[in-house]
MINU-242318 format. One record per residue (C-alpha): residue number from 0; residue in three letters; chain; z, x, y. Coordinates in steps of 0.05 Angstrom, whole numbers, plus 5000, padded with zeros to 4 digits. Last residue first. Layout:
@seq: NUM; type: ALA; mol: A; pz: Z; px: X; py: Y $
...
END
This chain:
@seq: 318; type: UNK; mol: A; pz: 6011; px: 4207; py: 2534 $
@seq: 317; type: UNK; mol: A; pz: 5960; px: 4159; py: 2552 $
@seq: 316; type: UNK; mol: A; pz: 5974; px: 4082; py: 2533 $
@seq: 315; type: UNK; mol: A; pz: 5915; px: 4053; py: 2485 $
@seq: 314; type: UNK; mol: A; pz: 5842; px: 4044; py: 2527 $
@seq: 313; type: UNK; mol: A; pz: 5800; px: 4006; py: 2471 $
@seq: 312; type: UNK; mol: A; pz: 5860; px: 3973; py: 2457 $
@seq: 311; type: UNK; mol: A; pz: 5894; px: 3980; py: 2375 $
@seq: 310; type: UNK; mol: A; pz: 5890; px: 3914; py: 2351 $
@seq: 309; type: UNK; mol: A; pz: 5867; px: 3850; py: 2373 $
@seq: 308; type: UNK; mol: A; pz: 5919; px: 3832; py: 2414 $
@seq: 307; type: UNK; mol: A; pz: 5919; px: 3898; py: 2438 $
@seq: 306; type: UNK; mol: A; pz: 5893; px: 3885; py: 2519 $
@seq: 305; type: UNK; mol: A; pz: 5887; px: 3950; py: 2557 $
@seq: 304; type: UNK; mol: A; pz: 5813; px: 3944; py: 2565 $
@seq: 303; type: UNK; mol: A; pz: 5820; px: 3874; py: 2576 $
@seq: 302; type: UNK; mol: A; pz: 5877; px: 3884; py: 2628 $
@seq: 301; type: UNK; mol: A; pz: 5839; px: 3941; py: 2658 $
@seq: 300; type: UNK; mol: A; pz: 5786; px: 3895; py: 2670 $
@seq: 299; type: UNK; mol: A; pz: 5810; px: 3829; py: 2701 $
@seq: 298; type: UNK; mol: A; pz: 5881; px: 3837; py: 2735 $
@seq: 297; type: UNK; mol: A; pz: 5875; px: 3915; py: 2739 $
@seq: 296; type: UNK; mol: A; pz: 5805; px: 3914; py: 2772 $
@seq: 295; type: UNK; mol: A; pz: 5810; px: 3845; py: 2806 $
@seq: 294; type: UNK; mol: A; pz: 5878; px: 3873; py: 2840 $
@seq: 293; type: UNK; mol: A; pz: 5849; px: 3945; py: 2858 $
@seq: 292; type: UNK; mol: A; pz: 5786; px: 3905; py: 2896 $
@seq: 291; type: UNK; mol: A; pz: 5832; px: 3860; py: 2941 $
@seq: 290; type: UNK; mol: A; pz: 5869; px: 3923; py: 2957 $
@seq: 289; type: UNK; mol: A; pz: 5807; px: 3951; py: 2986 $
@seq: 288; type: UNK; mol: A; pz: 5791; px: 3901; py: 3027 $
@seq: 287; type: UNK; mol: A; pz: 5866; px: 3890; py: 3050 $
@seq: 286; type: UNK; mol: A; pz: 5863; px: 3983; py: 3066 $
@seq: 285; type: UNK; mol: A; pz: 5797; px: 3974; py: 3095 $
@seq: 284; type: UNK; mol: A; pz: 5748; px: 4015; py: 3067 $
@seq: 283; type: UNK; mol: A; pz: 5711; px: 4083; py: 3094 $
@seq: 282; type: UNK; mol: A; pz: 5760; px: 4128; py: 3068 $
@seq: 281; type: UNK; mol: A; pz: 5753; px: 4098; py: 3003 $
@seq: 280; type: UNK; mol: A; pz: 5699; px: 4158; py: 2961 $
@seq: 279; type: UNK; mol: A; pz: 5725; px: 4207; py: 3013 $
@seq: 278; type: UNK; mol: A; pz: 5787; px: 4228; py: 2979 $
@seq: 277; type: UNK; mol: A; pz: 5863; px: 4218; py: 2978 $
@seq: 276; type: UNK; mol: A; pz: 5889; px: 4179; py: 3036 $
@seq: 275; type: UNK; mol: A; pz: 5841; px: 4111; py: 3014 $
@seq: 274; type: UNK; mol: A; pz: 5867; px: 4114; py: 2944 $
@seq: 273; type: UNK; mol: A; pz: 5936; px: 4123; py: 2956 $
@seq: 272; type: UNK; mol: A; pz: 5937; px: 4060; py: 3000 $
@seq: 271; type: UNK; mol: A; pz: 5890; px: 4026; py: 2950 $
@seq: 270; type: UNK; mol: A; pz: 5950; px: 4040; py: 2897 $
@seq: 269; type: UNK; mol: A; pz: 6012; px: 4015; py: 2942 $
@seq: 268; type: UNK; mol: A; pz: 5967; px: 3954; py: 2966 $
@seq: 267; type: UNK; mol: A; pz: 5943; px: 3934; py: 2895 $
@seq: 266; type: UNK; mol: A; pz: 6027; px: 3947; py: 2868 $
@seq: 265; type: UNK; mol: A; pz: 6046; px: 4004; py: 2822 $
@seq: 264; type: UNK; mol: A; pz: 6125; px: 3994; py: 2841 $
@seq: 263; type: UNK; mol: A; pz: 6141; px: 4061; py: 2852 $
@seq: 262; type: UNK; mol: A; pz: 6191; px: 4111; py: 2792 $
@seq: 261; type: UNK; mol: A; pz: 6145; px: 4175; py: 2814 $
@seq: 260; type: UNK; mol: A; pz: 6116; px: 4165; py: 2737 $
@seq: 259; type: UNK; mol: A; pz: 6105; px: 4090; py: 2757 $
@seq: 258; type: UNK; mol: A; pz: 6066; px: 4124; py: 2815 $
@seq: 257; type: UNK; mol: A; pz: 6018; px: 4173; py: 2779 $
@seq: 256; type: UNK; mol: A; pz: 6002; px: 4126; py: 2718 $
@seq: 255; type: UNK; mol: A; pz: 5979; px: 4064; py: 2767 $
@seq: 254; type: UNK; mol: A; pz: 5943; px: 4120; py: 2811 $
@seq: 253; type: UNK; mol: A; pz: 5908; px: 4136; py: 2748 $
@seq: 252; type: UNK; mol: A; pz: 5884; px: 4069; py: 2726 $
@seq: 251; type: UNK; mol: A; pz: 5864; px: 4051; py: 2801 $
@seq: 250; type: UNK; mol: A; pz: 5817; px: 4120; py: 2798 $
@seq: 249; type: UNK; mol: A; pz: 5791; px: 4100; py: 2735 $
@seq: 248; type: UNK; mol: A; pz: 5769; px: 4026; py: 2758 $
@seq: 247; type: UNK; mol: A; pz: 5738; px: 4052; py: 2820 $
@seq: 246; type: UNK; mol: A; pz: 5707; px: 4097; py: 2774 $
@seq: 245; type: UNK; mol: A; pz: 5672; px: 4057; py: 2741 $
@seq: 244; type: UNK; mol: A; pz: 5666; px: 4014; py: 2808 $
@seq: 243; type: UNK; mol: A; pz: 5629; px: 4069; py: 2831 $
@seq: 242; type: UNK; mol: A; pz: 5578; px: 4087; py: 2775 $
@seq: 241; type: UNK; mol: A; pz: 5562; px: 4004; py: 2776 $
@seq: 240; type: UNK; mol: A; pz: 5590; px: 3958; py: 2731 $
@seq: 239; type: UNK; mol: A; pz: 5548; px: 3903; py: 2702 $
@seq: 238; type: UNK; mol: A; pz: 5542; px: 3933; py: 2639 $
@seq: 237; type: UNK; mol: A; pz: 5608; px: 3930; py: 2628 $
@seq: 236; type: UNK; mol: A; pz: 5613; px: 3850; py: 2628 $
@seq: 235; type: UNK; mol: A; pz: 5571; px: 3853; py: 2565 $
@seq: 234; type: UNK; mol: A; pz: 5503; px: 3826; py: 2571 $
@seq: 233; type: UNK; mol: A; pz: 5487; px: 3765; py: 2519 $
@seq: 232; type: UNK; mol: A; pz: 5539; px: 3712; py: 2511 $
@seq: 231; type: UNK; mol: A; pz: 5522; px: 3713; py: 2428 $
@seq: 230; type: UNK; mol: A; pz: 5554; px: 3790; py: 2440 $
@seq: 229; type: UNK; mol: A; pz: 5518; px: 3832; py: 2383 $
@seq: 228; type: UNK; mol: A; pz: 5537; px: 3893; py: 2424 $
@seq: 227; type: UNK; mol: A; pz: 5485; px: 3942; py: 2436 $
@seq: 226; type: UNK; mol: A; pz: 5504; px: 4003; py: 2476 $
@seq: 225; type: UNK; mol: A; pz: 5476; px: 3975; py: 2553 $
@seq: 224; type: UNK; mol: A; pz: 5535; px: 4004; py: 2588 $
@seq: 223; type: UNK; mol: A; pz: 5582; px: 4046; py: 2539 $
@seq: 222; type: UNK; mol: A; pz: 5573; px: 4104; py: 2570 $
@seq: 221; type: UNK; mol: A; pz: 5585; px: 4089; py: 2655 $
@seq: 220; type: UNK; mol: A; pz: 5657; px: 4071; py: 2621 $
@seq: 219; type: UNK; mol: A; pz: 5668; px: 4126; py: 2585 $
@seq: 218; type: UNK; mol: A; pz: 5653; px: 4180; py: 2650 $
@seq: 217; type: UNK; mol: A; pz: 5702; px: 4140; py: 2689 $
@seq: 216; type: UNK; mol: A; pz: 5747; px: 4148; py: 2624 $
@seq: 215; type: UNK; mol: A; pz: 5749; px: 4222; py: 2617 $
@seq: 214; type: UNK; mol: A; pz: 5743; px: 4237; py: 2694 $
@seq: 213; type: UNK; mol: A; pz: 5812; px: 4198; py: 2693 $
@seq: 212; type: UNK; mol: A; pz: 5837; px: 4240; py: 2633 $
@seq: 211; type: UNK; mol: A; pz: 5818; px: 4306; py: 2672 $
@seq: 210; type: UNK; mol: A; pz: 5856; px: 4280; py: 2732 $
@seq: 209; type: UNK; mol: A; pz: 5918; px: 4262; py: 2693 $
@seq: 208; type: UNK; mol: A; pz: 5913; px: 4331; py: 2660 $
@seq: 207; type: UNK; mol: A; pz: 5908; px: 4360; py: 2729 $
@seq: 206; type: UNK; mol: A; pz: 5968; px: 4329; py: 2753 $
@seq: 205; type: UNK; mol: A; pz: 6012; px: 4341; py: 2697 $
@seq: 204; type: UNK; mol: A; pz: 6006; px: 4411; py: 2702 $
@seq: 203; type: UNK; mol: A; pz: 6013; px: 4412; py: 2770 $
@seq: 202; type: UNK; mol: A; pz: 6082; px: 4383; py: 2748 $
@seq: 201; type: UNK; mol: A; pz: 6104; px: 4305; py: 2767 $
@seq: 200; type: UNK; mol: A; pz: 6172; px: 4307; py: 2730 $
@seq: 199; type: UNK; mol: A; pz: 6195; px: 4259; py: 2683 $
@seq: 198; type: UNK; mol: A; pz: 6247; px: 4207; py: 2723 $
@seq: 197; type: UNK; mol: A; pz: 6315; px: 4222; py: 2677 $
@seq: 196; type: UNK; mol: A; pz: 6345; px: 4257; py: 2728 $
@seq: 195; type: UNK; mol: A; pz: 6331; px: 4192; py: 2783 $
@seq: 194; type: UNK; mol: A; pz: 6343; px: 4143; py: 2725 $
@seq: 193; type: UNK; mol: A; pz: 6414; px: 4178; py: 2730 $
@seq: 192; type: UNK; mol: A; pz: 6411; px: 4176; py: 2806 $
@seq: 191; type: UNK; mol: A; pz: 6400; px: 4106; py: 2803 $
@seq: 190; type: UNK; mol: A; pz: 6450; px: 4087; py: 2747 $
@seq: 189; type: UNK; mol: A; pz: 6511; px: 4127; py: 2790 $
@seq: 188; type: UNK; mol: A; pz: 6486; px: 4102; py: 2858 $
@seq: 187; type: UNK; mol: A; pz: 6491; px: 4030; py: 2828 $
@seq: 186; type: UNK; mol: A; pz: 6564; px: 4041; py: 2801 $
@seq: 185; type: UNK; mol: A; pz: 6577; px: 4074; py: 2859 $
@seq: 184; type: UNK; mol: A; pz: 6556; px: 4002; py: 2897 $
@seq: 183; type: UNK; mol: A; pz: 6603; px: 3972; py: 2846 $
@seq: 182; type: UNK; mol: A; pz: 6655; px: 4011; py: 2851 $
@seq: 181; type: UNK; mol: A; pz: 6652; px: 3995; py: 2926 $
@seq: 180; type: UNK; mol: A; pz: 6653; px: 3918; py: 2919 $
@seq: 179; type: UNK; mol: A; pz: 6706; px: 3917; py: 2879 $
@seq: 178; type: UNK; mol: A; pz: 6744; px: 3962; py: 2923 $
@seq: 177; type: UNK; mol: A; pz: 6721; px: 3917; py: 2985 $
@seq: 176; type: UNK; mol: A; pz: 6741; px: 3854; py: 2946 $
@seq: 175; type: UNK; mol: A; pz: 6809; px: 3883; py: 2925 $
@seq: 174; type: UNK; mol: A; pz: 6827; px: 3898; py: 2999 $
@seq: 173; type: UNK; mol: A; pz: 6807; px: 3836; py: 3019 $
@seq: 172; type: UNK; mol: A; pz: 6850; px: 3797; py: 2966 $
@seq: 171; type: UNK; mol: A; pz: 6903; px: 3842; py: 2987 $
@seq: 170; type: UNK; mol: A; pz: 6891; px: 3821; py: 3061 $
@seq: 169; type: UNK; mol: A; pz: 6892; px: 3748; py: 3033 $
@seq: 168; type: UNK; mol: A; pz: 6953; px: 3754; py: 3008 $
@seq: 167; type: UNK; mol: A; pz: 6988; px: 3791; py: 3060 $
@seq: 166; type: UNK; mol: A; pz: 6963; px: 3731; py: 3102 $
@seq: 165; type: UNK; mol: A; pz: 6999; px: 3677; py: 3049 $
@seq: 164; type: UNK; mol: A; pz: 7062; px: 3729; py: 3052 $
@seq: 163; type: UNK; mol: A; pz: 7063; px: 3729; py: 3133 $
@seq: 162; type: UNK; mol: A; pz: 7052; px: 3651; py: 3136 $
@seq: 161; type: UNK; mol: A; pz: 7114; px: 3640; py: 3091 $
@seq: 160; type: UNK; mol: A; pz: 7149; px: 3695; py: 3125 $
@seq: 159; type: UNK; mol: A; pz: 7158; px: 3654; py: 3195 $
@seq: 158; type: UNK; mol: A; pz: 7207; px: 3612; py: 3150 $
@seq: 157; type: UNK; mol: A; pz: 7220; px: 3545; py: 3170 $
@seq: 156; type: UNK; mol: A; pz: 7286; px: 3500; py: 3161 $
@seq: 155; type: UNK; mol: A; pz: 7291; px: 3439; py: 3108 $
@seq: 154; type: UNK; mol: A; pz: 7294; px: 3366; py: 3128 $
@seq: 153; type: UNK; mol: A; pz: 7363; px: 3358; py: 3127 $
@seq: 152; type: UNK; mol: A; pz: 7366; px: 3303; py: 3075 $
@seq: 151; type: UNK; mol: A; pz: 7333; px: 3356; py: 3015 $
@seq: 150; type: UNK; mol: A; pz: 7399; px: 3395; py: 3034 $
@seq: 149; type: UNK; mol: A; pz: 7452; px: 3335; py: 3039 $
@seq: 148; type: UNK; mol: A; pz: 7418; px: 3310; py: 2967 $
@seq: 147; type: UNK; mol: A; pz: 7426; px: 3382; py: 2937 $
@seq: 146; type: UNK; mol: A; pz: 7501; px: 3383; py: 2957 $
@seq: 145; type: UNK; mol: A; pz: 7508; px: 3319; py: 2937 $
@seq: 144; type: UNK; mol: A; pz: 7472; px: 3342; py: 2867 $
@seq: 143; type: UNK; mol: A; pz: 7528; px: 3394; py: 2865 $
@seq: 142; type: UNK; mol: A; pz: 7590; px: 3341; py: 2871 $
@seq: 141; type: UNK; mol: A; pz: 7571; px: 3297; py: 2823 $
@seq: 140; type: UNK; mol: A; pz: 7599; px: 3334; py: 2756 $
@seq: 139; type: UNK; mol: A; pz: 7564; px: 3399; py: 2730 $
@seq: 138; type: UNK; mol: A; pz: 7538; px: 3446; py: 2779 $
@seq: 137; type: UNK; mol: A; pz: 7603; px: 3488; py: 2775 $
@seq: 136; type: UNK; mol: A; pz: 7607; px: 3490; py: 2706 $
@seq: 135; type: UNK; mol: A; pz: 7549; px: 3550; py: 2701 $
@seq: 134; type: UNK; mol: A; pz: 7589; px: 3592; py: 2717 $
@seq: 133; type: UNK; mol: A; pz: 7670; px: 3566; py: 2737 $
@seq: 132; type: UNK; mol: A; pz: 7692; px: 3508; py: 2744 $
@seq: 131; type: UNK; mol: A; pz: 7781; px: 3511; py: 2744 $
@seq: 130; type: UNK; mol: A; pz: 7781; px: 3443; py: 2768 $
@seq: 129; type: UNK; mol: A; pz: 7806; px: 3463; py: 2839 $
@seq: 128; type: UNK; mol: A; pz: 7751; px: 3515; py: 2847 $
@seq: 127; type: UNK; mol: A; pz: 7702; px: 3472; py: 2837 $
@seq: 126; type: UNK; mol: A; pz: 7740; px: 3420; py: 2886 $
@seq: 125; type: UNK; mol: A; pz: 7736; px: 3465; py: 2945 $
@seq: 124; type: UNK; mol: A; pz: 7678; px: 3496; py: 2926 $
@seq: 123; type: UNK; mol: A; pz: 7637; px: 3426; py: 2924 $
@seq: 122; type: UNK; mol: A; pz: 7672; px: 3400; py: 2976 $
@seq: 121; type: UNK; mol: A; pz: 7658; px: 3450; py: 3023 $
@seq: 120; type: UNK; mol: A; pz: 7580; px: 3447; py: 2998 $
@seq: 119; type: UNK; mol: A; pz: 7580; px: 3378; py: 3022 $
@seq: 118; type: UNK; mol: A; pz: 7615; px: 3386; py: 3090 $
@seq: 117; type: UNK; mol: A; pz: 7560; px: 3439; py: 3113 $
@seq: 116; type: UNK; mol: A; pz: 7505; px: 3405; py: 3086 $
@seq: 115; type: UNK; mol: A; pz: 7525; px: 3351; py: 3129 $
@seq: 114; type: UNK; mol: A; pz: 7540; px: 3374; py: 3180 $
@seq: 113; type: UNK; mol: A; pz: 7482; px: 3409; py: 3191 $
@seq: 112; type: UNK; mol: A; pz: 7463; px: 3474; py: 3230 $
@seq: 111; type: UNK; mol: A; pz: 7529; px: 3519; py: 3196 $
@seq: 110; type: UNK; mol: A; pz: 7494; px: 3510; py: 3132 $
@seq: 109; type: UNK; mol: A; pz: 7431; px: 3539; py: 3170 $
@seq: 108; type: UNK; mol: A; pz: 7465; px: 3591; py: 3199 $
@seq: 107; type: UNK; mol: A; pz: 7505; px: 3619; py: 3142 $
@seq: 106; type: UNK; mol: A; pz: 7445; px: 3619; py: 3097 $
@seq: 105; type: UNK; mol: A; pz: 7399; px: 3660; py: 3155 $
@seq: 104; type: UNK; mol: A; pz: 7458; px: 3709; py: 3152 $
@seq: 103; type: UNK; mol: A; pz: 7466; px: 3714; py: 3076 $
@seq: 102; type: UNK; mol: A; pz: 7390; px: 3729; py: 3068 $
@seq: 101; type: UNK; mol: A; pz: 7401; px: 3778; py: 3120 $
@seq: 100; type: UNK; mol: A; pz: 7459; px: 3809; py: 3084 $
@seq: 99; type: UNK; mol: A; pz: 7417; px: 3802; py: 3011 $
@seq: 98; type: UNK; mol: A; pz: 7352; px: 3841; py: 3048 $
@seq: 97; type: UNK; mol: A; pz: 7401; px: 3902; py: 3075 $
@seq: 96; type: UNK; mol: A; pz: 7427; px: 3907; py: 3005 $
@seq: 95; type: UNK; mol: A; pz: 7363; px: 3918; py: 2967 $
@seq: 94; type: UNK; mol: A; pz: 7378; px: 3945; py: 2904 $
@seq: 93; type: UNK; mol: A; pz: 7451; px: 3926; py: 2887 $
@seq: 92; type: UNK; mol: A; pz: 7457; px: 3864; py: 2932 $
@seq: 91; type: UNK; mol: A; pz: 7386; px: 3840; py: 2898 $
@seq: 90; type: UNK; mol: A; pz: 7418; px: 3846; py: 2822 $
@seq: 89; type: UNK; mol: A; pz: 7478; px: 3808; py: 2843 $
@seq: 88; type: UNK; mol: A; pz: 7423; px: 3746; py: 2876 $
@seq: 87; type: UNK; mol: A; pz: 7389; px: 3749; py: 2806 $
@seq: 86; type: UNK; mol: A; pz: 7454; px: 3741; py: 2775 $
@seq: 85; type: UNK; mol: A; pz: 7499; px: 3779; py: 2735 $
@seq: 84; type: UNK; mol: A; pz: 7542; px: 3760; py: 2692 $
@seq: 83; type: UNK; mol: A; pz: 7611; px: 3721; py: 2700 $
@seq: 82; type: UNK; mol: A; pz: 7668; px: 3749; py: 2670 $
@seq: 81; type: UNK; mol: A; pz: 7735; px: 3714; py: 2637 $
@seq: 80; type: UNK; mol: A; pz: 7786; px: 3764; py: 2609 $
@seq: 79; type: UNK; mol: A; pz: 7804; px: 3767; py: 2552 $
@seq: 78; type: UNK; mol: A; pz: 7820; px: 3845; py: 2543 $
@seq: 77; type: UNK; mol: A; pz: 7751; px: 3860; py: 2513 $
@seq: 76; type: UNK; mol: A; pz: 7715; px: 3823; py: 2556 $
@seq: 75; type: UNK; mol: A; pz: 7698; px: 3751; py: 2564 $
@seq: 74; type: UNK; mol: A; pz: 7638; px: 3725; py: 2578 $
@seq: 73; type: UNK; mol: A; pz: 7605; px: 3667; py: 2632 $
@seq: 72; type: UNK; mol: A; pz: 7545; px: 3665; py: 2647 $
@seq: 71; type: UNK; mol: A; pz: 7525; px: 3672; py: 2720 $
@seq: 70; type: UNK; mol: A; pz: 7510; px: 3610; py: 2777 $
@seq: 69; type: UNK; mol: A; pz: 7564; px: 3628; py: 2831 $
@seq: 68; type: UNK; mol: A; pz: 7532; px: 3671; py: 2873 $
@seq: 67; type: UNK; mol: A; pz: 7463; px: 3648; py: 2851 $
@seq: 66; type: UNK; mol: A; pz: 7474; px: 3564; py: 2857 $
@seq: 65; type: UNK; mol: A; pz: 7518; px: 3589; py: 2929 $
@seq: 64; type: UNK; mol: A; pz: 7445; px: 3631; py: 2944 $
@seq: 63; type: UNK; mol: A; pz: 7391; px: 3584; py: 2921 $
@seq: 62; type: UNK; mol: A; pz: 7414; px: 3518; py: 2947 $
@seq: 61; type: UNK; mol: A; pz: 7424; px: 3550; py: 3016 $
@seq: 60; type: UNK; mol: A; pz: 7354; px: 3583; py: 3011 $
@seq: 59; type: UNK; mol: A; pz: 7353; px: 3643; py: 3061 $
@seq: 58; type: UNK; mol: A; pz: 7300; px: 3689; py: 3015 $
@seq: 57; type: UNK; mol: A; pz: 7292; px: 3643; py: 2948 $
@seq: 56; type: UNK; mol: A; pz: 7219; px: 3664; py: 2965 $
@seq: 55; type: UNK; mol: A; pz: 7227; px: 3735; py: 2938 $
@seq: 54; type: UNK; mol: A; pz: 7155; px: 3757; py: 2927 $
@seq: 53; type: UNK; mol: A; pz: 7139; px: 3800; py: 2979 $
@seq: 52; type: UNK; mol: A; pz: 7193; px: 3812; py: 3052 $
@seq: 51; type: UNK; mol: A; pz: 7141; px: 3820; py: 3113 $
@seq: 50; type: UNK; mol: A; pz: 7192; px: 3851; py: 3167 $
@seq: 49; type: UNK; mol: A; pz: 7226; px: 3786; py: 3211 $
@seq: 48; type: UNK; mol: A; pz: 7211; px: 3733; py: 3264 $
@seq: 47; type: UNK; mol: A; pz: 7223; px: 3669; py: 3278 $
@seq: 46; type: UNK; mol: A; pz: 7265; px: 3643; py: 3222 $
@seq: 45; type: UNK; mol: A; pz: 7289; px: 3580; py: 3229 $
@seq: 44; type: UNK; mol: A; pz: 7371; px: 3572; py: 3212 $
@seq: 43; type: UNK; mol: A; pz: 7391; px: 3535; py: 3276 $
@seq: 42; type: UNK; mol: A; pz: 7398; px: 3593; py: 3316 $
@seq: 41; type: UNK; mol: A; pz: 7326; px: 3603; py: 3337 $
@seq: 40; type: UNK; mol: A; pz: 7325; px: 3663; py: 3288 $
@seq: 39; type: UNK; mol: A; pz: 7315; px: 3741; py: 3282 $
@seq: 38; type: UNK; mol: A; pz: 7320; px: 3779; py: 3224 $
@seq: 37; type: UNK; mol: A; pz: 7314; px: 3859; py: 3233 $
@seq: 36; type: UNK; mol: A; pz: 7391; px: 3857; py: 3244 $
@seq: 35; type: UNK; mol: A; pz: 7391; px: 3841; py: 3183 $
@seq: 34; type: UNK; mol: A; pz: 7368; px: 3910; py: 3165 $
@seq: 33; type: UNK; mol: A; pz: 7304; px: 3926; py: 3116 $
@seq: 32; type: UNK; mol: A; pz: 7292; px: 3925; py: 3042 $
@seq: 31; type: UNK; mol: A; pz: 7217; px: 3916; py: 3002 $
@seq: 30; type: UNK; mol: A; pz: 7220; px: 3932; py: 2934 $
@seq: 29; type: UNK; mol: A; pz: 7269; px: 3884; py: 2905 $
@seq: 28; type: UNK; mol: A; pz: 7210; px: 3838; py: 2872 $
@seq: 27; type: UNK; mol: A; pz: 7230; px: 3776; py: 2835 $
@seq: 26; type: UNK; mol: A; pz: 7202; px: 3754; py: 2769 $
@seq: 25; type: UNK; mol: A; pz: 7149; px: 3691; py: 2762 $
@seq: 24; type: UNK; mol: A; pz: 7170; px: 3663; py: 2697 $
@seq: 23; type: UNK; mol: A; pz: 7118; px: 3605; py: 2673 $
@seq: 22; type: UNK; mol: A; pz: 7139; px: 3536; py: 2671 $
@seq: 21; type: UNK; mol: A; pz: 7073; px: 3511; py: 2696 $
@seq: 20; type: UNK; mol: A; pz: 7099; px: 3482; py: 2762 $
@seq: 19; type: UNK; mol: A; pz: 7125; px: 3564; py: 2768 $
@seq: 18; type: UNK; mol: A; pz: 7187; px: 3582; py: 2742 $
@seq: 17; type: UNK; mol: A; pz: 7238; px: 3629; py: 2790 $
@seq: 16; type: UNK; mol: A; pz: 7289; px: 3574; py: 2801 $
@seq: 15; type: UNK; mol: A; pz: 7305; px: 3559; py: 2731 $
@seq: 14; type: UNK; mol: A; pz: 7376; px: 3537; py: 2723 $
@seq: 13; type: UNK; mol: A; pz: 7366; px: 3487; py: 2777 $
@seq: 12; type: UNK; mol: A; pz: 7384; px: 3486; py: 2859 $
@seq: 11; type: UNK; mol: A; pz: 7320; px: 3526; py: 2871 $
@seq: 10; type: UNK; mol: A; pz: 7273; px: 3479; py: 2834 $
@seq: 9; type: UNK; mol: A; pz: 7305; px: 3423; py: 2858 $
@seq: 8; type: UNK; mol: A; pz: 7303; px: 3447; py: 2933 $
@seq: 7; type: UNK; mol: A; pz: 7222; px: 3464; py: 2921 $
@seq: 6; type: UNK; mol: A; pz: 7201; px: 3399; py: 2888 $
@seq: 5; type: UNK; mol: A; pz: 7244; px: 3363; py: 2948 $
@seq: 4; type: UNK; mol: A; pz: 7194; px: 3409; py: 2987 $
@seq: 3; type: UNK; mol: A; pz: 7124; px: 3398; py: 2955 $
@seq: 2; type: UNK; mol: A; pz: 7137; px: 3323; py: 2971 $
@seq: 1; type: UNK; mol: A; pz: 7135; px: 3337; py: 3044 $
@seq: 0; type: UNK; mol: A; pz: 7181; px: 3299; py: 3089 $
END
């Protein structure tokens, strides 16, 4: 038979049935109640079907219920009188009644299923009750662990709720994932639309003054060719430009302004694709040829006009 199952009847049969393998408390949950009648078995203790019942998996467990019934401390009160304290199985007849009489049922069916387990806990109340045991006393002597030997020797009994609390389980995990993952996607809408309100707005105003600026630096560019530089590699790369890739380079500059304002990725294709839609100058071009151009012009001149590792760059970020 399965290890995990002589684990289980000791555990249940002991003084600390509701510790996990790790010793820590796992407590009882009297929420869910329904009618015995709700039970249903094969008649030899196995339960075949019954409502989900969460986190009380002494539910039907011989060893659990006579060790719970009869299991309390004991106390005396004020006129002498010798008391036994609650139990766990006292504190489910109180809040969920209908769940203790079906525990009781599926007890009464499996002790009545073996002989053995039958005779062995008649002994044990029989002679218990003969020696004057009561609480905790009643497991003391030989005659509870042969009651927890007949048990483990049956073989156990099965429980259609097992399966129903592991798939419960993984419905909650479920549940939790698709919350999780639903915060999180607000959690995304929530950063987007605040980048969204904090995006600066494209104005006329703006337009115009990123239009003037371009004109500004087209019209710098076709300057500075053949102004003496004192380069020992002779010509400057400017003064190999031509009036339209100075402002081929301009135009690429602006787009690259215009669309990280509109929060786009400034990419060759997005910027030739602007390029070609807005004026004559690209409409003959391809839209590959002409991306091919706009990645040589930020890759090898903007970025030296733009560079600052030598100081301030001859074109500094426009504000």
């Amino acid at each position: 038979m399965p290890h995990s199952y002589v684990d289980d009847v000791h555990r249940f049969a002991g003084p600390k049935p509701f510790h996990d393998k790790h010793g820590q408390r796992r407590n009882l949950s009297h929420d869910d109640d329904f009618t015995a009648d709700l039970v249903n078995t094969d008649g030899q203790g196995n339960v075949i079907s019954m409502p989900l019942l969460r986190r009380k998996p002494c539910f039907g467990r011989p060893e659990r219920f006579y060790r719970g019934m009869a299991g309390g401390k004991v106390w005396s009160n004020d006129a002498g009188e010798t008391c036994l304290a609650d139990t766990p199985c006292d504190t489910c007849f109180e809040h969920s009644p209908g769940v203790f009489e079906a525990c009781l049922k599926v007890v009464d069916e499996r002790v009545s299923s073996c002989a053995r387990v039958k005779n062995a806990i008649a002994e044990w109340i029989e002679n218990g009750d003969a020696r004057g045991y009561v609480g905790r006393r009643h497991f003391l002597g030989p005659l509870w662990p042969k009651v927890r030997a007949a048990i483990i020797d049956s073989g156990g009994w099965s429980n259609v709720n097992d399966e129903q609390v592991k798939l419960a389980g993984l419905c909650r995990a479920e549940e939790k994932r698709k919350k999780r993952n639903e915060s999180e996607r607000r959690k995304r809408a929530a950063k987007k639309a605040a980048r969204s309100m904090s995006q600066p707005v494209v104005t006329q105003g703006y337009l115009q003054a990123l239009e003037d600026e371009c004109e500004r630096r087209a019209t710098q560019l076709r300057s500075l060719r053949g102004l003496s530089t004192n380069s020992a590699t002779g010509t400057f790369w400017i003064d190999t430009l031509s009036d339209a890739v100075c402002d081929r380079i301009a135009h690429v500059w602006a787009e690259r302004e215009l669309l990280t304002r509109l929060g786009y990725a400034p990419t060759k294709t997005a910027i030739a694709r602007n390029l070609i839609a807005k004026g004559p100058a690209y409409a003959a071009w391809d839209e590959k040829s002409l991306a091919a151009r706009v990645g040589e012009d930020m890759s090898k001149r903007l970025a030296r006009l733009e560079d600052d590792r030598g100081g301030t760059p001859f074109w500094p970020a426009w504000v």
